[in-house]
Rosetta silent file (secondary structure, phi, psi, omega in degrees, C-alpha in Angstrom):
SEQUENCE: XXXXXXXXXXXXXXXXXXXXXXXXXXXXXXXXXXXXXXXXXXXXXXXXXXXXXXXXXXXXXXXXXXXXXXXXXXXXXXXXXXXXXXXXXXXXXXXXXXXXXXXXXXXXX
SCORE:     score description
SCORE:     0.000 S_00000001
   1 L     0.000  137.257 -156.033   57.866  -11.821   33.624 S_00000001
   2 L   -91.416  155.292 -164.966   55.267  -14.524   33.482 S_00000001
   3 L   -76.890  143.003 -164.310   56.221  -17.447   35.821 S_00000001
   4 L   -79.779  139.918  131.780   57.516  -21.095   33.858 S_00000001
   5 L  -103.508  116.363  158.779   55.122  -24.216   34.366 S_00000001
   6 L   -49.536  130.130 -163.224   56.221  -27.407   34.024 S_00000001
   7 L  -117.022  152.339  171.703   54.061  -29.210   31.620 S_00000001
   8 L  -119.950  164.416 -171.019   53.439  -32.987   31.582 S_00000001
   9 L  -166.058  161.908 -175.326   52.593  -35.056   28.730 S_00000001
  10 L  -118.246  144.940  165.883   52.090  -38.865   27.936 S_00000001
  11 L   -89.913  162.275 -155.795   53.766  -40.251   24.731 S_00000001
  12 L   -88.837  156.918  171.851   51.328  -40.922   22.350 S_00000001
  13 L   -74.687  -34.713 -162.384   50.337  -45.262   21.329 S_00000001
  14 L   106.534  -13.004 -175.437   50.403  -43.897   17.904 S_00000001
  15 L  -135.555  137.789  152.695   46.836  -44.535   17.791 S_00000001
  16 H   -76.118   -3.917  175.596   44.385  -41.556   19.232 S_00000001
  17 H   -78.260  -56.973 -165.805   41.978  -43.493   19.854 S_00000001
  18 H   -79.131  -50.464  157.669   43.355  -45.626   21.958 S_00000001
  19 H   -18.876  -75.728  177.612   45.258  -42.689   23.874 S_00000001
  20 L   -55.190   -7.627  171.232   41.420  -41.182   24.699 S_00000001
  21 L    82.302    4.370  157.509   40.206  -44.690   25.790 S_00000001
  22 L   -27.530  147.241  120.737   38.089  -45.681   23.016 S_00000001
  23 L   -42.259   86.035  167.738   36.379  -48.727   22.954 S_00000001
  24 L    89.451   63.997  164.782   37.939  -51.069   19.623 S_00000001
  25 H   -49.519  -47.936  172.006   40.582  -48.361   19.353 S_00000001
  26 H   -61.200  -33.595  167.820   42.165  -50.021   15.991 S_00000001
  27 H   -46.121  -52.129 -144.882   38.504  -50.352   14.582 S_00000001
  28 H   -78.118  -59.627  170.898   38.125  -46.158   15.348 S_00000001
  29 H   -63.993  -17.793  172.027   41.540  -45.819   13.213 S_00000001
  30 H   -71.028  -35.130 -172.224   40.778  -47.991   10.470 S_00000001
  31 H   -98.702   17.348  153.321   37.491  -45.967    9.685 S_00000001
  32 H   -74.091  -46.405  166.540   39.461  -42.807   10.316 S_00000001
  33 H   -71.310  -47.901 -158.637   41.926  -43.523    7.046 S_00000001
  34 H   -94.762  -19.111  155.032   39.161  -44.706    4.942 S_00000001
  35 H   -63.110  -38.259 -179.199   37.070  -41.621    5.690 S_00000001
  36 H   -53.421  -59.096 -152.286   40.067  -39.345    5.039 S_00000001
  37 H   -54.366  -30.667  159.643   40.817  -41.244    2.029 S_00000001
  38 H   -17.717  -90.265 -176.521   36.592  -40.808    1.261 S_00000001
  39 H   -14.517  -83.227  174.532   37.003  -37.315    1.995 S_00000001
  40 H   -14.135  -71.821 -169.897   39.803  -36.920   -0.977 S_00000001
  41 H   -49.887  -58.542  171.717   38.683  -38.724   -3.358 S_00000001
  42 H   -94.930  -10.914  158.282   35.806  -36.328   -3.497 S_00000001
  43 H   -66.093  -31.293  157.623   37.194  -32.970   -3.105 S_00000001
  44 H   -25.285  -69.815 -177.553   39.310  -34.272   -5.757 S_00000001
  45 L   -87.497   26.113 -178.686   36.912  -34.941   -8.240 S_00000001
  46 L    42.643   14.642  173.376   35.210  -31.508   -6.573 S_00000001
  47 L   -32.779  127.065 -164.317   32.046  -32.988   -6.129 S_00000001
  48 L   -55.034 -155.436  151.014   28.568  -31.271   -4.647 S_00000001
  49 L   -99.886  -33.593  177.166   27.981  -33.224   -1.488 S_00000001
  50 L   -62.930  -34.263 -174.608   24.600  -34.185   -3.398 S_00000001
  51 L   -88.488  -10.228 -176.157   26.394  -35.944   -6.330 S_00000001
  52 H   -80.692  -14.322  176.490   28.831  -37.851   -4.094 S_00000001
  53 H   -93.299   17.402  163.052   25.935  -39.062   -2.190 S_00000001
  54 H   -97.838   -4.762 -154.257   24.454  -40.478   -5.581 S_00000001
  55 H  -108.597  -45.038 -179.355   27.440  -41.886   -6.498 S_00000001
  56 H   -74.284  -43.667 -140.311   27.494  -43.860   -2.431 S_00000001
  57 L    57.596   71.867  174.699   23.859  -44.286   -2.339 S_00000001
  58 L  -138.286  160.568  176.485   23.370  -42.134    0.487 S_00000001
  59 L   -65.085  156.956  162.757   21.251  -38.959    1.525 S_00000001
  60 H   -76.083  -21.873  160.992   23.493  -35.814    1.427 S_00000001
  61 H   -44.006  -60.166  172.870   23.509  -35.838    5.243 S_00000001
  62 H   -56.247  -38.656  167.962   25.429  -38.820    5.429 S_00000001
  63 H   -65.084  -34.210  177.263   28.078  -37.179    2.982 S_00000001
  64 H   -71.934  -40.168  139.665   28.023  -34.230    4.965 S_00000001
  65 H    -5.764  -85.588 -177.804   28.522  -36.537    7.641 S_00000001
  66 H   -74.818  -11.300 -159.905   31.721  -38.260    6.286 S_00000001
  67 H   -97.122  -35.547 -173.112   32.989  -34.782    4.916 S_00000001
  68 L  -120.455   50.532 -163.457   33.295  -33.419    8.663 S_00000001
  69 L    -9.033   75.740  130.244   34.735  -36.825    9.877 S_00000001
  70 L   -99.035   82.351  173.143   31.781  -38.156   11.652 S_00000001
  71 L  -133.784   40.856  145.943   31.739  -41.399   10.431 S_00000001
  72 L   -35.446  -57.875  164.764   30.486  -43.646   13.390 S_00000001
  73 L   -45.152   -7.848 -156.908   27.279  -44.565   12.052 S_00000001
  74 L  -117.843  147.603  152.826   29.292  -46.234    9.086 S_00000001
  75 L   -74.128  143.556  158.717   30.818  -49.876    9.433 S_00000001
  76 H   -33.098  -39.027  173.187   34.303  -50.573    7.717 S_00000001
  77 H   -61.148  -61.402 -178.885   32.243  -52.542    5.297 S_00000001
  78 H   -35.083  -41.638 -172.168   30.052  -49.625    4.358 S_00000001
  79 H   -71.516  -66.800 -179.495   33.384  -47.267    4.182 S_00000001
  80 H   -34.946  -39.463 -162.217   35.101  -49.937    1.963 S_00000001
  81 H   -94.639    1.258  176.365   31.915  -50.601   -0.304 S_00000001
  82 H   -98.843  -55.106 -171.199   31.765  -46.109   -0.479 S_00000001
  83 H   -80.137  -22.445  162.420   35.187  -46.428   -1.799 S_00000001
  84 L   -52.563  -43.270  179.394   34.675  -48.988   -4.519 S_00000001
  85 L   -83.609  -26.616  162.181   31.777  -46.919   -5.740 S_00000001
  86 L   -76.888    9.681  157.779   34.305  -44.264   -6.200 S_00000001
  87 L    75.271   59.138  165.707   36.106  -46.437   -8.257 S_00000001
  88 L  -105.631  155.913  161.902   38.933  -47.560   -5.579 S_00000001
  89 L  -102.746  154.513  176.677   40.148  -51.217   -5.358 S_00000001
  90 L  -127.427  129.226  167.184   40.126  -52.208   -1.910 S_00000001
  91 L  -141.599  130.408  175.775   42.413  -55.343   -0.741 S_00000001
  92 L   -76.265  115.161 -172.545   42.511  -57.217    2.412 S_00000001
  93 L  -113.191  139.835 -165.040   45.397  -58.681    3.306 S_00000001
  94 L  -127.895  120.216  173.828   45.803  -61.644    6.062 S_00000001
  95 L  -149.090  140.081  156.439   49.138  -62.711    7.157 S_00000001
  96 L   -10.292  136.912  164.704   51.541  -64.017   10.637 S_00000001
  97 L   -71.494  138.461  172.059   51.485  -60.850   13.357 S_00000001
  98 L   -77.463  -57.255  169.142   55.278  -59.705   12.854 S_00000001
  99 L  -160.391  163.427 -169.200   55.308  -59.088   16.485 S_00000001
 100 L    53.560 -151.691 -165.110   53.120  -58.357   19.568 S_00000001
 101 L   -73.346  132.503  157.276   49.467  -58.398   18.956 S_00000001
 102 L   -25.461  100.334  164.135   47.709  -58.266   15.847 S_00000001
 103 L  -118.138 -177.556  176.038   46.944  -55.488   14.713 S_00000001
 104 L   -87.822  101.237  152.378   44.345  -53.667   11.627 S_00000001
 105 L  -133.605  167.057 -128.488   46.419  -50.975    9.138 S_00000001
 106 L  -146.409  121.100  155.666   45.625  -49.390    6.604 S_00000001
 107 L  -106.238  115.085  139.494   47.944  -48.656    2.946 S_00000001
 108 L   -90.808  114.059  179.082   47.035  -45.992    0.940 S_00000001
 109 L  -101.142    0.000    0.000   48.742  -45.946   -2.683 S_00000001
């Protein structure tokens, strides 16, 4: 019988980023949901990788890119102005922190 180990674990922030010690963890998660949401949008509409990068005005690398959720090279703006050409609305909302720091989230309807 194989012998028990006691395992240890950290509870998670809620953000992975930030767990792993990112640098601008909340930045790393904002352009993680807006790649996913990328991502959808065009398996959805089943799309080559070639026509979705006509539709972003990108090479197909960079869709191939965003498709295997590398999408470091892209700014939030870029990801935002990529969803808009996919015919998303995108809106930024600014309001009083409810509590503790400010943070950056991200509603998908």
């Amino acid at each position: 019988m194989a012998k028990k180990t006691k395992m240890e674990f950290e509870e998670s922030t809620g953000n992975v980023f930030a767990d792993l010690g990112f640098p601008n963890p909340e930045k790393e998660l904002l352009k993680a949901h807006l790649t996913l949401e990328i991502y959808k949008i065009i398996k959805e509409r089943g799309l080559t990788q070639a026509q979705a990068g006509k539709i972003l005005g990108v090479k197909q690398p960079h869709v191939s890119a965003l498709m295997n959720a590398r999408a470091g090279s892209f700014s939030v703006e870029k990801l935002m102005d990529f969803l808009t050409r996919l015919d998303r609305d995108v809106e930024i909302i600014v309001r009083p922190k409810s509590k503790g720091p400010g943070k950056v989230s991200v509603v998908l309807r």
